[in-house]
Biopython code that builds the backbone (N, CA, C, O; Angstrom):
import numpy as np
from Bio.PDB.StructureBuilder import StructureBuilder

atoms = [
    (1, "UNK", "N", (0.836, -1.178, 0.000)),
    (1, "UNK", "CA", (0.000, 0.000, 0.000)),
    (1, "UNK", "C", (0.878, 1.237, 0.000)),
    (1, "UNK", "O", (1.998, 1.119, 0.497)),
    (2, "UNK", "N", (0.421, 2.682, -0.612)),
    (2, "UNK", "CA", (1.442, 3.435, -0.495)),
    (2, "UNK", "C", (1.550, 4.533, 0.435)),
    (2, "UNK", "O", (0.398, 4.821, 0.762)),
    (3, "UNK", "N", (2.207, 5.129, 0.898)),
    (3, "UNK", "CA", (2.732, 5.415, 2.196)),
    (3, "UNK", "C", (1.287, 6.434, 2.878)),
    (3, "UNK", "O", (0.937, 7.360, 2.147)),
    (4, "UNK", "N", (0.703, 6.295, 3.880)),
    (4, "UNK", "CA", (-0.054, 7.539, 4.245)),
    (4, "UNK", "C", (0.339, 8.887, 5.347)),
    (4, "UNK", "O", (0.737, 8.499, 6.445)),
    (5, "UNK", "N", (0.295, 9.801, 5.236)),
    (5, "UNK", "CA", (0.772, 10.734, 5.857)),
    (5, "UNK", "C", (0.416, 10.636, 7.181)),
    (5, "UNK", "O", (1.118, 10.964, 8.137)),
    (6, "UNK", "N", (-1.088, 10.013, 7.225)),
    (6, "UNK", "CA", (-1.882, 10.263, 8.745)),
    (6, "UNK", "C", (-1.615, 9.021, 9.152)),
    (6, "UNK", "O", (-2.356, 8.616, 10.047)),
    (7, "UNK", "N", (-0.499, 8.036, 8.645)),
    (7, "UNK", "CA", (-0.614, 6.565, 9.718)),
    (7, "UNK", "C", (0.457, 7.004, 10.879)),
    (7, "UNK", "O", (1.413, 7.772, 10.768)),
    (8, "UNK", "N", (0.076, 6.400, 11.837)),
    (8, "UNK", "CA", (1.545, 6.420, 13.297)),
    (8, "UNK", "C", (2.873, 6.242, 12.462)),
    (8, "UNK", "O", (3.232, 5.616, 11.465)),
    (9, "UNK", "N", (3.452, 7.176, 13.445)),
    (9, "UNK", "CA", (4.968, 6.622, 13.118)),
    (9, "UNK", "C", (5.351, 5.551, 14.156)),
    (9, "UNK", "O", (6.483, 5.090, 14.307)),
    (10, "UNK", "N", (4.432, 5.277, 14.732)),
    (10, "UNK", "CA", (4.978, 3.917, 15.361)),
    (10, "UNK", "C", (5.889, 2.717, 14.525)),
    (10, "UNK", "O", (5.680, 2.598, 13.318)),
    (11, "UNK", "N", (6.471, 2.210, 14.910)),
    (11, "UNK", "CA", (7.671, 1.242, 13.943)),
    (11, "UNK", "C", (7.570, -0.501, 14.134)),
    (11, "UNK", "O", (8.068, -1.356, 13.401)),
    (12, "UNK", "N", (6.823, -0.669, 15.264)),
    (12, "UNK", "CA", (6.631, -2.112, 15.210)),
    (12, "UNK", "C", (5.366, -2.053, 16.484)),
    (12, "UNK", "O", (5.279, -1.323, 17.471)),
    (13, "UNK", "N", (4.198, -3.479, 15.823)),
    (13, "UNK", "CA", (3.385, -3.519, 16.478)),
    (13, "UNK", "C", (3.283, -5.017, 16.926)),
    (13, "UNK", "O", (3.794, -5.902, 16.241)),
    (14, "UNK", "N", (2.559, -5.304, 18.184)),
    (14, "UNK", "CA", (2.708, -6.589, 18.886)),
    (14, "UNK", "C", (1.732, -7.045, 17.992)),
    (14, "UNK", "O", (0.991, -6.442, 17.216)),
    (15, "UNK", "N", (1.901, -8.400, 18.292)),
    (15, "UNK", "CA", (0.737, -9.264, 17.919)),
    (15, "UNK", "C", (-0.747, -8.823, 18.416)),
    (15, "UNK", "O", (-1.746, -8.853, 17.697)),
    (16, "UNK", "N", (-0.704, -8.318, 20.071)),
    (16, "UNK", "CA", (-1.950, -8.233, 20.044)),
    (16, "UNK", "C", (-2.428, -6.988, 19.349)),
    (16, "UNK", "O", (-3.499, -6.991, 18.742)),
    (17, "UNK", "N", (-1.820, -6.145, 19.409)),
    (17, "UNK", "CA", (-2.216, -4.797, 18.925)),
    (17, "UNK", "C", (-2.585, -5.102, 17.109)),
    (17, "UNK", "O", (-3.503, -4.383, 16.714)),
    (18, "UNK", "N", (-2.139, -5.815, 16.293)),
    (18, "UNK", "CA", (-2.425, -6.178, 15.054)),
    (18, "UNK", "C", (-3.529, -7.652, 15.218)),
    (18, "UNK", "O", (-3.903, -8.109, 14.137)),
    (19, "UNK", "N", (-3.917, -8.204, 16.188)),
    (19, "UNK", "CA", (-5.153, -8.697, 16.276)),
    (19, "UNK", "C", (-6.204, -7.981, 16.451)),
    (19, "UNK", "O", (-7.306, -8.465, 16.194)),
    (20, "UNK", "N", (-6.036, -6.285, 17.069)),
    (20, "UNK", "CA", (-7.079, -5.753, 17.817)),
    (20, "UNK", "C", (-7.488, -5.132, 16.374)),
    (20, "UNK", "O", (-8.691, -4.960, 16.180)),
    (21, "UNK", "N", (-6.795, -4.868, 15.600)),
    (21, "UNK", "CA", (-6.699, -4.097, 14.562)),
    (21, "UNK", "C", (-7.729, -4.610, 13.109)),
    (21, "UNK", "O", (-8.376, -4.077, 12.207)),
    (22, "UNK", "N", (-7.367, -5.992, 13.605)),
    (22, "UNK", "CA", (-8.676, -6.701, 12.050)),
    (22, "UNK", "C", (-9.583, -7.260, 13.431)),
    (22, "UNK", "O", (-10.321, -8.139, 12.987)),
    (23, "UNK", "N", (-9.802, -7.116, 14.798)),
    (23, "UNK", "CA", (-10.756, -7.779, 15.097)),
    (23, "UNK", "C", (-10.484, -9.529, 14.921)),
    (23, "UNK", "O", (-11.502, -10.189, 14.712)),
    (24, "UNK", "N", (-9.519, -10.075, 14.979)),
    (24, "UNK", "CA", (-9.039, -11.320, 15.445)),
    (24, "UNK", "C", (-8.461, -11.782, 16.388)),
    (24, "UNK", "O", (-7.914, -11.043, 17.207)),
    (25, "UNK", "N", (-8.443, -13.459, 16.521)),
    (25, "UNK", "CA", (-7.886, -13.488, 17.164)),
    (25, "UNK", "C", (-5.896, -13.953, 16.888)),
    (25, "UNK", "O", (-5.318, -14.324, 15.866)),
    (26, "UNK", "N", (-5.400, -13.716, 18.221)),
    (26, "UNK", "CA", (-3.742, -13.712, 18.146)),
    (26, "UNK", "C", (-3.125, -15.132, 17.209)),
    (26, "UNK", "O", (-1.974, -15.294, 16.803)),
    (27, "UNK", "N", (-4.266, -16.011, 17.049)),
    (27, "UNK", "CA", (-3.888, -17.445, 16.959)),
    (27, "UNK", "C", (-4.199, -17.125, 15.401)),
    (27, "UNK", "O", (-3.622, -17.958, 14.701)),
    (28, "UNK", "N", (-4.959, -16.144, 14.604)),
    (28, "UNK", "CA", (-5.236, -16.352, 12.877)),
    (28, "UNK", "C", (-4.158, -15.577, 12.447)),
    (28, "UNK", "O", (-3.865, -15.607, 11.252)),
    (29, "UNK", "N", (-3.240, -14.586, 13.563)),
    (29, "UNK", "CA", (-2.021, -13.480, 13.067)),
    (29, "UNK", "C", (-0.987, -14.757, 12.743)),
    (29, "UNK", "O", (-0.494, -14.984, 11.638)),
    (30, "UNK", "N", (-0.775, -15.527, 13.947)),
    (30, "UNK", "CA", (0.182, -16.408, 13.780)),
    (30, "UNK", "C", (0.294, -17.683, 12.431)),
    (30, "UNK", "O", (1.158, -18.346, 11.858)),
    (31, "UNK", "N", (-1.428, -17.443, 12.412)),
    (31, "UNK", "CA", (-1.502, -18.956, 11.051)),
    (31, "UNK", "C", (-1.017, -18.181, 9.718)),
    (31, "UNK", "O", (-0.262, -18.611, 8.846)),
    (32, "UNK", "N", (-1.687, -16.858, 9.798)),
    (32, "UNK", "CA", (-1.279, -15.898, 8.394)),
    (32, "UNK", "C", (-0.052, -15.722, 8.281)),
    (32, "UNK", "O", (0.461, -15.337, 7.231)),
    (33, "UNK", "N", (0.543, -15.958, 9.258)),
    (33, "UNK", "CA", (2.338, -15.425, 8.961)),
    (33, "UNK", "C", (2.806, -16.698, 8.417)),
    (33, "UNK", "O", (3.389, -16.865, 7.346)),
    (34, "UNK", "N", (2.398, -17.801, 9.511)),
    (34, "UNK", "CA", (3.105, -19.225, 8.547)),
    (34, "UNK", "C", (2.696, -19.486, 7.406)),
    (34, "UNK", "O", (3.532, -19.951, 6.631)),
    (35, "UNK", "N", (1.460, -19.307, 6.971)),
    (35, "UNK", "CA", (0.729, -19.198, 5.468)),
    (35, "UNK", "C", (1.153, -18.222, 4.338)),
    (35, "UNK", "O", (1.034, -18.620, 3.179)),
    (36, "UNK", "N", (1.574, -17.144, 4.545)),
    (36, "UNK", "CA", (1.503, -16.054, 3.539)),
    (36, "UNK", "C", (2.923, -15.754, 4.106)),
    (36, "UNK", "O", (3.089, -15.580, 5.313)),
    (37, "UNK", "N", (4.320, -15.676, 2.871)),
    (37, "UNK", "CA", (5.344, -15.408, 2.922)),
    (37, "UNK", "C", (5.798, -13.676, 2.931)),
    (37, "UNK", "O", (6.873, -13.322, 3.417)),
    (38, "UNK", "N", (5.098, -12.976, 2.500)),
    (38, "UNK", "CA", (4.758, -11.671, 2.758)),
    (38, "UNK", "C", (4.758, -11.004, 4.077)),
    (38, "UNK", "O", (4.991, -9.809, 4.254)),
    (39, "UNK", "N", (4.441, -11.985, 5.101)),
    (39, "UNK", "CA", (4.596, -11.418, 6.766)),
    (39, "UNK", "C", (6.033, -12.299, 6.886)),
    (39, "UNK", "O", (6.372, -13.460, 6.657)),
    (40, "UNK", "N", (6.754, -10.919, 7.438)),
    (40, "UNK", "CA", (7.442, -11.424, 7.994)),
    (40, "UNK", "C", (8.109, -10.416, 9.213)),
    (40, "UNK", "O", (8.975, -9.541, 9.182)),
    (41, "UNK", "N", (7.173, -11.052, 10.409)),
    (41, "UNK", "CA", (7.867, -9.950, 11.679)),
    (41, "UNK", "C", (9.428, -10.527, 12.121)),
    (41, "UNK", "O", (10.151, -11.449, 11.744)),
    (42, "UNK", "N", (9.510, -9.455, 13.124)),
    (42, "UNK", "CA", (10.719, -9.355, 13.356)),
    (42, "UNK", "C", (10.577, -9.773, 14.938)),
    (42, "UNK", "O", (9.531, -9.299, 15.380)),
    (43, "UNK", "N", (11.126, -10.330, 15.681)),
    (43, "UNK", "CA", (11.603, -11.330, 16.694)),
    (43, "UNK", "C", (12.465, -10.808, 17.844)),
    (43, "UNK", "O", (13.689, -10.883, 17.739)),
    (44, "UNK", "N", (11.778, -10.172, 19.171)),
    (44, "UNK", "CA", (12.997, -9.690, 19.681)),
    (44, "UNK", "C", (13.691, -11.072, 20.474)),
    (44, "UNK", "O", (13.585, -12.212, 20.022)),
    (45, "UNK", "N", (14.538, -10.666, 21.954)),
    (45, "UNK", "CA", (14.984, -11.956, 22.460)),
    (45, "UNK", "C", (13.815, -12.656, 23.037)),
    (45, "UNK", "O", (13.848, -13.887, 23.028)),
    (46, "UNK", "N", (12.872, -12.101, 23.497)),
    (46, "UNK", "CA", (12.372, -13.033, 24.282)),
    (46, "UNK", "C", (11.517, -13.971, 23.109)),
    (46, "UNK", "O", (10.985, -14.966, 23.601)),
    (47, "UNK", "N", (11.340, -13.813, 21.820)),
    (47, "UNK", "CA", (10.744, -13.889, 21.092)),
    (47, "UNK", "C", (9.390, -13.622, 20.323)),
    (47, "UNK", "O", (9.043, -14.278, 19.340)),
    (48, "UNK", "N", (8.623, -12.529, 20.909)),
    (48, "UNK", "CA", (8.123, -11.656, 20.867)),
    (48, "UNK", "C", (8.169, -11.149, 19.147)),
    (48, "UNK", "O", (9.141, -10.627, 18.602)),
    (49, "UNK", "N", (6.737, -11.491, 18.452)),
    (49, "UNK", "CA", (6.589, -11.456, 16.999)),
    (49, "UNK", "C", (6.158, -9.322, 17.326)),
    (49, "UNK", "O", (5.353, -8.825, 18.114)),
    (50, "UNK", "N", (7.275, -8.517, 16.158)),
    (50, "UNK", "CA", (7.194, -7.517, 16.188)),
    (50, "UNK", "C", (6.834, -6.999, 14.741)),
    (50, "UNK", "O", (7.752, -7.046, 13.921)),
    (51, "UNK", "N", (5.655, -6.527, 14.341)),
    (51, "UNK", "CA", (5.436, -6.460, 13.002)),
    (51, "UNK", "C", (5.216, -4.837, 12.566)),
    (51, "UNK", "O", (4.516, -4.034, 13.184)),
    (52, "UNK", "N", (6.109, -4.529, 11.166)),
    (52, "UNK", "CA", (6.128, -3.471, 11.080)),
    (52, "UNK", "C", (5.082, -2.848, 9.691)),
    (52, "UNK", "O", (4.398, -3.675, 9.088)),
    (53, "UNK", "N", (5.049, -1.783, 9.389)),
    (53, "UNK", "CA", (4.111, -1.411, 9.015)),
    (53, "UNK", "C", (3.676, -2.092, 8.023)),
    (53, "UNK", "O", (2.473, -2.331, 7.919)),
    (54, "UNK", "N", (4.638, -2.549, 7.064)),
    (54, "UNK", "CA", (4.766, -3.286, 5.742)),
    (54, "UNK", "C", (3.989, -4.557, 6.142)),
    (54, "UNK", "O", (2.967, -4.952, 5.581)),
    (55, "UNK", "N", (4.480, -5.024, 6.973)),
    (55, "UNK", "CA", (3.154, -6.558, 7.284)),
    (55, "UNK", "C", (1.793, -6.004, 7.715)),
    (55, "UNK", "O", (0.782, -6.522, 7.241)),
    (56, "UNK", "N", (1.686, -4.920, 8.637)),
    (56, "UNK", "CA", (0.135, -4.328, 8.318)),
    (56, "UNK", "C", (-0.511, -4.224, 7.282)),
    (56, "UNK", "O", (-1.636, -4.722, 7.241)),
    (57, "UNK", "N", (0.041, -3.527, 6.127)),
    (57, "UNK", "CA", (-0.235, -3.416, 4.900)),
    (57, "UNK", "C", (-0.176, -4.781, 4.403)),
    (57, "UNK", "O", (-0.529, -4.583, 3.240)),
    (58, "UNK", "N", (0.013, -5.925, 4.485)),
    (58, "UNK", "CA", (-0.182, -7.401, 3.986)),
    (58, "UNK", "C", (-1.366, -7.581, 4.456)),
    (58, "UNK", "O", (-2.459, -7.767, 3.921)),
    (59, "UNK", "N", (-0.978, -7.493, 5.638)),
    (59, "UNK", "CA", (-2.103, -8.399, 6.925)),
    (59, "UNK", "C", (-3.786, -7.259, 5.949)),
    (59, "UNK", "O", (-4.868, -7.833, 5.826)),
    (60, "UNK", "N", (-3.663, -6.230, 5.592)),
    (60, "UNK", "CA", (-4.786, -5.718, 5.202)),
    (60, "UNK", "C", (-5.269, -6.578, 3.456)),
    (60, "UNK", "O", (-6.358, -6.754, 2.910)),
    (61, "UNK", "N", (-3.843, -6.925, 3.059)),
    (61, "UNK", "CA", (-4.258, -7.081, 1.403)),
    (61, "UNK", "C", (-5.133, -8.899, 2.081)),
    (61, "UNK", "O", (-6.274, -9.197, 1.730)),
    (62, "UNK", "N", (-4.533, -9.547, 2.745)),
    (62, "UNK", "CA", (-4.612, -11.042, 3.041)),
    (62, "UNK", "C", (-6.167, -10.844, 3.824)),
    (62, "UNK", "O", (-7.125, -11.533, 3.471)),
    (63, "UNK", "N", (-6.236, -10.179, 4.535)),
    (63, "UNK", "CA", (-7.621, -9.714, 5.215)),
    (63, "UNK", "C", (-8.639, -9.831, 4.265)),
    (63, "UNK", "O", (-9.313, -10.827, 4.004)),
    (64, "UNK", "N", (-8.692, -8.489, 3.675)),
    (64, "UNK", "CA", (-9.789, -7.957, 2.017)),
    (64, "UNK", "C", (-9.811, -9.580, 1.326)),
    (64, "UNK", "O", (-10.919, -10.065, 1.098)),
    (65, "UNK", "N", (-8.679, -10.315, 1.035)),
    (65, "UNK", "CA", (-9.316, -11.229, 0.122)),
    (65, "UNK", "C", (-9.319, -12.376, 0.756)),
    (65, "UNK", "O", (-9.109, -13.336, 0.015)),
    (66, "UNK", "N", (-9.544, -12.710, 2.274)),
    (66, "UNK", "CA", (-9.715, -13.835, 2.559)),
    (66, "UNK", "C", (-11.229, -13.732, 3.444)),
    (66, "UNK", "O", (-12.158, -14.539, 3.414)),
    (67, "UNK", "N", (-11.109, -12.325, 4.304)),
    (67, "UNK", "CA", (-12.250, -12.415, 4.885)),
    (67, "UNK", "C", (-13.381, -11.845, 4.126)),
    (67, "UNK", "O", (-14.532, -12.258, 4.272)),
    (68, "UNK", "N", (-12.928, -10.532, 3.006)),
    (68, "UNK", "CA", (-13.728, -9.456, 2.522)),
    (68, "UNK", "C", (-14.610, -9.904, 1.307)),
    (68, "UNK", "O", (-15.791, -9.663, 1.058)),
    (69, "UNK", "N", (-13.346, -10.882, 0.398)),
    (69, "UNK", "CA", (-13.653, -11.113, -0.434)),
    (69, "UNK", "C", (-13.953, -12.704, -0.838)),
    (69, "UNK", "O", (-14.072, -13.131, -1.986)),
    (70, "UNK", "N", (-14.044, -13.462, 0.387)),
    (70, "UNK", "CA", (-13.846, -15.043, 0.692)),
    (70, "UNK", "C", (-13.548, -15.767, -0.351)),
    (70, "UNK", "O", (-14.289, -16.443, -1.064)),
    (71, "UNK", "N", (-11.930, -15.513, -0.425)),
    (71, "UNK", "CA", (-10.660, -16.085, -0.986)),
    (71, "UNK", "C", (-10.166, -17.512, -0.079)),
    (71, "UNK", "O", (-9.227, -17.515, 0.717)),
    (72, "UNK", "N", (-10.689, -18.228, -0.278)),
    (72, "UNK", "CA", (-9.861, -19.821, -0.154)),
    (72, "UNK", "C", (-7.762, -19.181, 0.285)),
    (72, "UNK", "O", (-7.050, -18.284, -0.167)),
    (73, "UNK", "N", (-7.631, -19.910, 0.992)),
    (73, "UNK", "CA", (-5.949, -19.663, 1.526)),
    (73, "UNK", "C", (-4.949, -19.743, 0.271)),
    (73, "UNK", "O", (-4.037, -18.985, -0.058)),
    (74, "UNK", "N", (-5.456, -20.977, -0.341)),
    (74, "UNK", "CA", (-4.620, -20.970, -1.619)),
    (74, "UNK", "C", (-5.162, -19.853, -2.828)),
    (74, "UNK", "O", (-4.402, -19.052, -3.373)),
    (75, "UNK", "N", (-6.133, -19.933, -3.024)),
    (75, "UNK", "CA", (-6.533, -19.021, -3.894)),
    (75, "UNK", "C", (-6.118, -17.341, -3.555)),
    (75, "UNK", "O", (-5.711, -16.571, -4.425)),
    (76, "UNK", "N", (-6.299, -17.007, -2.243)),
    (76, "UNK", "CA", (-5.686, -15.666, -2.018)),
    (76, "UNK", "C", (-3.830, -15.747, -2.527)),
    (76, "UNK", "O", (-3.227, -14.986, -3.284)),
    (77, "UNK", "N", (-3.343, -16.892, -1.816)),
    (77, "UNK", "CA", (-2.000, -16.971, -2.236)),
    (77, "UNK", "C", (-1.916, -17.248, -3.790)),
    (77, "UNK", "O", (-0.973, -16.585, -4.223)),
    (78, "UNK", "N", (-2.395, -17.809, -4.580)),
    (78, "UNK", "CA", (-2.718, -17.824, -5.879)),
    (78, "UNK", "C", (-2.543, -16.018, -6.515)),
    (78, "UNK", "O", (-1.664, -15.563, -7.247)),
    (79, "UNK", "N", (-3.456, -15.482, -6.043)),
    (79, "UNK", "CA", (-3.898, -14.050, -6.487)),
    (79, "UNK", "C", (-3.011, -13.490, -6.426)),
    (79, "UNK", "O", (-2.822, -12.699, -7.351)),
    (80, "UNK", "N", (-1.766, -13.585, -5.115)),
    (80, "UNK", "CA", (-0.602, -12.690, -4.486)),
    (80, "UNK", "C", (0.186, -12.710, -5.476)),
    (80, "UNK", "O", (0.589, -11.643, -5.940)),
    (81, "UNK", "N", (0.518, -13.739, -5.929)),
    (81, "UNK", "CA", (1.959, -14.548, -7.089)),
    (81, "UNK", "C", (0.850, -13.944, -7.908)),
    (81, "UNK", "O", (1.103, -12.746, -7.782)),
    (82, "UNK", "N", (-0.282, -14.027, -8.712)),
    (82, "UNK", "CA", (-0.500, -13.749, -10.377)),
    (82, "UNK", "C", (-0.021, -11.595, -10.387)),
    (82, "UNK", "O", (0.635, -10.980, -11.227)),
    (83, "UNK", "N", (-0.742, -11.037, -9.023)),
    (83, "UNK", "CA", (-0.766, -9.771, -9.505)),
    (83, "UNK", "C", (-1.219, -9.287, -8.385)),
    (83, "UNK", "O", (-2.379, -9.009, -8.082)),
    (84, "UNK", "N", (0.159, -9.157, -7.520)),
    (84, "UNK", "CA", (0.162, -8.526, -6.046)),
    (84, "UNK", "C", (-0.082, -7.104, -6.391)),
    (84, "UNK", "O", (-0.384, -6.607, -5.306)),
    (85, "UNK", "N", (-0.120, -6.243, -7.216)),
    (85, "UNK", "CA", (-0.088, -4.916, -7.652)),
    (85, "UNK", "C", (-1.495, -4.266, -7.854)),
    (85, "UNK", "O", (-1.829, -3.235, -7.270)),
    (86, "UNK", "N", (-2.308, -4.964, -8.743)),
    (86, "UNK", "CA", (-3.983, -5.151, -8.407)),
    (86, "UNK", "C", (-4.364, -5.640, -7.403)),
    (86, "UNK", "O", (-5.502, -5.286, -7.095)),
    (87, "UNK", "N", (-3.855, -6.368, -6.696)),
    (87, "UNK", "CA", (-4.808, -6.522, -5.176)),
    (87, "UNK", "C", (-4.573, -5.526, -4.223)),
    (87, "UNK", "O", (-5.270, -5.211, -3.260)),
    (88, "UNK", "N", (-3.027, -4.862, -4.780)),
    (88, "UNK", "CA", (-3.179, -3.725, -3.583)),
    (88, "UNK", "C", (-3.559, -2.758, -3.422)),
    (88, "UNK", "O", (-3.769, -1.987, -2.485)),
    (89, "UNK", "N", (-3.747, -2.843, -5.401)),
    (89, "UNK", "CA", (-4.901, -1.496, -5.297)),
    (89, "UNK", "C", (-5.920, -1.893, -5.073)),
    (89, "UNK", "O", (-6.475, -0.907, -4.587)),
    (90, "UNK", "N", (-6.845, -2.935, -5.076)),
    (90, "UNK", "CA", (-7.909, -3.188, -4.581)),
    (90, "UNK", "C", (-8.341, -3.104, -2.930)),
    (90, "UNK", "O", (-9.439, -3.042, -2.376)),
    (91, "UNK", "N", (-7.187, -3.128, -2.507)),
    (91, "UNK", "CA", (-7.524, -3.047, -1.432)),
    (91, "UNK", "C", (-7.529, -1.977, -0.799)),
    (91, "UNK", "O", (-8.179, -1.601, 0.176)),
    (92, "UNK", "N", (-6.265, -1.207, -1.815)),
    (92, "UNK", "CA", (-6.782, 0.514, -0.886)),
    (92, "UNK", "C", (-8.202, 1.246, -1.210)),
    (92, "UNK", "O", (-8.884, 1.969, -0.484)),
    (93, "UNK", "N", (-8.468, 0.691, -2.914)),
    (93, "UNK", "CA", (-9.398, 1.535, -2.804)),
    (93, "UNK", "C", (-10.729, 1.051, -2.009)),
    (93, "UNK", "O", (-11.699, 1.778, -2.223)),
    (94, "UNK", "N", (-10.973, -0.127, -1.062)),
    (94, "UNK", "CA", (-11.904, -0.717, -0.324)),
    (94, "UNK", "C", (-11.406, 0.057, 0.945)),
    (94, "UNK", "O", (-12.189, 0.799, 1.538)),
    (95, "UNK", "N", (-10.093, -0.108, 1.374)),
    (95, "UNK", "CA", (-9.706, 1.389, 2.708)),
    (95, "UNK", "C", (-10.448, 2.185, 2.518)),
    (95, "UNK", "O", (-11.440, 2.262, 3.242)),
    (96, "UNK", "N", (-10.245, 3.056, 1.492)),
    (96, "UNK", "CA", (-10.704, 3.954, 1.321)),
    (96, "UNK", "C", (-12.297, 4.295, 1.328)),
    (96, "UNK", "O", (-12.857, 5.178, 1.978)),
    (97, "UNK", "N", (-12.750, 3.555, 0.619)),
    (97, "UNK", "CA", (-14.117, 3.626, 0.322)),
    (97, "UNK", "C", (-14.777, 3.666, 1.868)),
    (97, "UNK", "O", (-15.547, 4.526, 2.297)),
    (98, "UNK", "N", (-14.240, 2.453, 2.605)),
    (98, "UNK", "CA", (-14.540, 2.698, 3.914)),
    (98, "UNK", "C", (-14.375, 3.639, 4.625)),
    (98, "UNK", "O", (-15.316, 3.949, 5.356)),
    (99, "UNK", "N", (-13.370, 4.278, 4.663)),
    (99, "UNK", "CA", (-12.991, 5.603, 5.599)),
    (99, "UNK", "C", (-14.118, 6.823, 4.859)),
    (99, "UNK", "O", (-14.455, 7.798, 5.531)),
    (100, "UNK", "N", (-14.523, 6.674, 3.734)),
    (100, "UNK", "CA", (-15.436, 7.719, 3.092)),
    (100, "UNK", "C", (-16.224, 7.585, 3.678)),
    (100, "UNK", "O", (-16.720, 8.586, 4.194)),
    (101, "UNK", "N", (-16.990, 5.831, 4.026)),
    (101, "UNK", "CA", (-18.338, 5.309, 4.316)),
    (101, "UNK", "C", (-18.553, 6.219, 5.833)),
    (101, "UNK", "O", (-19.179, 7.217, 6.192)),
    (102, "UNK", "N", (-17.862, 5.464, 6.294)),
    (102, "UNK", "CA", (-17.760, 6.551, 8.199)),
    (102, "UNK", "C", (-17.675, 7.865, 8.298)),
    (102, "UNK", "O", (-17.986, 8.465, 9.327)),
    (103, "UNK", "N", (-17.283, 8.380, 7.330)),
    (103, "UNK", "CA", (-16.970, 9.855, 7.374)),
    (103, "UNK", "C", (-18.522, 10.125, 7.414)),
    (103, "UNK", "O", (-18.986, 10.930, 8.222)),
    (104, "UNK", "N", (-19.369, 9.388, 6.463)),
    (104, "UNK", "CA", (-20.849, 10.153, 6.277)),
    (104, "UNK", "C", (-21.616, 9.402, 6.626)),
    (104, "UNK", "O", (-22.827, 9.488, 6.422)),
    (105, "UNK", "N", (-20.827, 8.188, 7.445)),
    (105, "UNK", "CA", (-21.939, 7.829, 8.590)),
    (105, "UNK", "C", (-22.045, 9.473, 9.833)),
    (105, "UNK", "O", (-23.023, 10.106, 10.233)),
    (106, "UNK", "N", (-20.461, 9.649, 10.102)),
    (106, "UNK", "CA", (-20.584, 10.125, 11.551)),
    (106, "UNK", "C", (-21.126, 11.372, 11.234)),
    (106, "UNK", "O", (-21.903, 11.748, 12.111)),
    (107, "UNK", "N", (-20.945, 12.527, 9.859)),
    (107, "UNK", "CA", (-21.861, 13.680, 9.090)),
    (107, "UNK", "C", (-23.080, 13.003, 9.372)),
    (107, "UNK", "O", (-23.296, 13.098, 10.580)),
    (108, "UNK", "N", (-24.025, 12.324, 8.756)),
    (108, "UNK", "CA", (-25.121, 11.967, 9.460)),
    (108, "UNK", "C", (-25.760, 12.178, 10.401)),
    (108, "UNK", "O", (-26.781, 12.860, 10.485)),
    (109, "UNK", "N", (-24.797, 11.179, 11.797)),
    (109, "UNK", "CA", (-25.511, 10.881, 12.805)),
    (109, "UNK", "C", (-25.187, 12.754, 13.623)),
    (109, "UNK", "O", (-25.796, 13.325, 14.528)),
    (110, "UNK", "N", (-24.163, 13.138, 12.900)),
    (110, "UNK", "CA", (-23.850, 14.543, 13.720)),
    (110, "UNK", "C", (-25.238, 15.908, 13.086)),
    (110, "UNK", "O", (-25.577, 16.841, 13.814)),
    (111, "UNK", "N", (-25.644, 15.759, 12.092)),
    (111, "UNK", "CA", (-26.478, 16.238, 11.449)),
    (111, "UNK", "C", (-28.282, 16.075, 12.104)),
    (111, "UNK", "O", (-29.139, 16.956, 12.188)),
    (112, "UNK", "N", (-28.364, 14.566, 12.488)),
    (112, "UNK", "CA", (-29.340, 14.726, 13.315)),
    (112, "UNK", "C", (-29.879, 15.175, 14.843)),
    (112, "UNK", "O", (-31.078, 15.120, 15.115)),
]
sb = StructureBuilder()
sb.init_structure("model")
sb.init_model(0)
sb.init_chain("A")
sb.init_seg("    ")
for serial, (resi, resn, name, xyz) in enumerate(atoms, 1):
    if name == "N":
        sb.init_residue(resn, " ", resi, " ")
    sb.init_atom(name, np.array(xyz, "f"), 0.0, 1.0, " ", f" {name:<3s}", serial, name[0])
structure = sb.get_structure()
């Protein structure tokens, strides 16, 4: 995905904090990383999975077409290898569309 001005500069996020983030649980972060070669966190000593923004941005493309778009494991990994470049635009512009959607939900509900 390409870079956004308004994301944290935070530099690495825990597991739980990237479970809280799609609304999963810690145990589907861990299956997606062994599944999809694209995650790949970083490990401190205690061993502690530290994932940086670039696997967020996976964890979102693997999200959209497994939960969004109910992509089979292989078939999402299928999609990654034919044309990782269209899915990532597909997936921003579904970010996006969403962040529009809320914007005029919360205009709305602020309007009434």
């Amino acid at each position: 995905m390409t870079s956004d001005p308004f994301k944290s500069a935070k530099l690495f996020y825990s597991i739980g904090e990237v479970a809280l983030m799609f609304d999963v649980n810690t145990s589907l972060i861990r299956f997606w990383e062994n599944e999809f070669d694209i995650i790949k966190p970083k490990k401190n000593k205690k061993g502690n999975r530290l994932f940086t923004q670039q696997d967020i941005d996976n964890f979102h493309i693997i999200f959209n077409l497994v939960k969004e778009r109910g992509y089979t494991l292989q078939g999402a990994k299928q999609k990654l290898k034919q044309n990782k470049d269209e899915v990532t635009s597909n997936a921003e512009v579904v970010s996006r569309l969403k962040k529009i959607r809320k914007t005029l939900n919360d205009l709305s509900t602020s309007i009434e």
